[in-house]
C-alpha positions as CSV (number, residue, x, y, z in Angstrom):
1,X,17.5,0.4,-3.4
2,X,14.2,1.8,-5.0
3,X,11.9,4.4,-3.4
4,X,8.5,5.9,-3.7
5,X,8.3,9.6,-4.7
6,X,6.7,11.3,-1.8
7,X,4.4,14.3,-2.8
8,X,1.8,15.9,-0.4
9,X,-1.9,16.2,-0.9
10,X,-1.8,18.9,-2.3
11,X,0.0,17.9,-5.6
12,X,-1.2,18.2,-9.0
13,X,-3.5,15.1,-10.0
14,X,-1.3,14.9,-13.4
15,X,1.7,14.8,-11.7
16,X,0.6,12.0,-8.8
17,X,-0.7,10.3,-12.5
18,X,2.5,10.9,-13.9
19,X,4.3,9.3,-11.0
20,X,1.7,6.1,-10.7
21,X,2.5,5.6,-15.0
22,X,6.4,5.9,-14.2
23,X,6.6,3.8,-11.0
24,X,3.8,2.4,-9.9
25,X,3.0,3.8,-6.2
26,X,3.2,7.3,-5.0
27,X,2.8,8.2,-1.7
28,X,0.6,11.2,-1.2
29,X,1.4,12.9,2.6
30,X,-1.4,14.2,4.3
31,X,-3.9,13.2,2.5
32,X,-5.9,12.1,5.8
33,X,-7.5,13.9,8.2
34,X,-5.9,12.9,11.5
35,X,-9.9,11.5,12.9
36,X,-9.6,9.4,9.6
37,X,-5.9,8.3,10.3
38,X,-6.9,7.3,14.1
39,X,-9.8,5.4,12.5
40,X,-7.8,3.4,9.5
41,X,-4.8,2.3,12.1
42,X,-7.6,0.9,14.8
43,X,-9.0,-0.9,12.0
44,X,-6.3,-2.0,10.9
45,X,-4.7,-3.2,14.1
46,X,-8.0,-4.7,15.4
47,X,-7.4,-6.9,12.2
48,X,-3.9,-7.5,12.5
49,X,-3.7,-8.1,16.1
50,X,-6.5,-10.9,15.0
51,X,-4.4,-12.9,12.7
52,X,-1.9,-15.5,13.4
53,X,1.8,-14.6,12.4
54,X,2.2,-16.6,8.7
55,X,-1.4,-16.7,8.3
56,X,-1.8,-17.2,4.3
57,X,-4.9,-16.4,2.7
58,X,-6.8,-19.7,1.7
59,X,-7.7,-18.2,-2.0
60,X,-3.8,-17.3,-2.0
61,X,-2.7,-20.6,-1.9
62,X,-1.0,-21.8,-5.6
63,X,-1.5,-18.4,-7.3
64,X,0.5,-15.8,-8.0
65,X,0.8,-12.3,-5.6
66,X,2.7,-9.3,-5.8
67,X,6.0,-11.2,-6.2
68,X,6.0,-11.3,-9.5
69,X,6.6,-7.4,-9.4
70,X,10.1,-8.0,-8.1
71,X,10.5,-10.7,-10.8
72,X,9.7,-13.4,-8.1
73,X,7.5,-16.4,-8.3
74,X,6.0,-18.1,-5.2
């Protein structure tokens, strides 16, 4: 199974680059300040608690989304 290369915020820009080029994503540890972390996740959850489960977005509908990435179609 694939994974993400974990580096932490304090990693060299070329070598997050580097990472992004070769794979794609990168995920960058600690790169939030926890204030900002709490903020982001009650954002996110006001939104997510808000949506019905199998909501599609409208403008989704017939195109093409991140499948293709893992050689899918929808």
């Amino acid at each position: 199974m694939p994974t993400l290369e974990h580096v932490q915020s304090s990693a060299e820009p070329a070598e997050v680059y580097g990472l992004l080029q070769r794979d794609g994503a990168v995920v960058v540890e600690n790169i939030l300040q926890p204030e900002q972390l709490r903020d982001l996740n009650h954002e996110l959850d006001t939104l997510i608690s808000a949506t019905d489960p199998g909501l599609r977005h409208p403008a989704w509908y017939g195109q093409v989304s991140m499948l293709p990435l893992c050689g899918q179609r929808r």
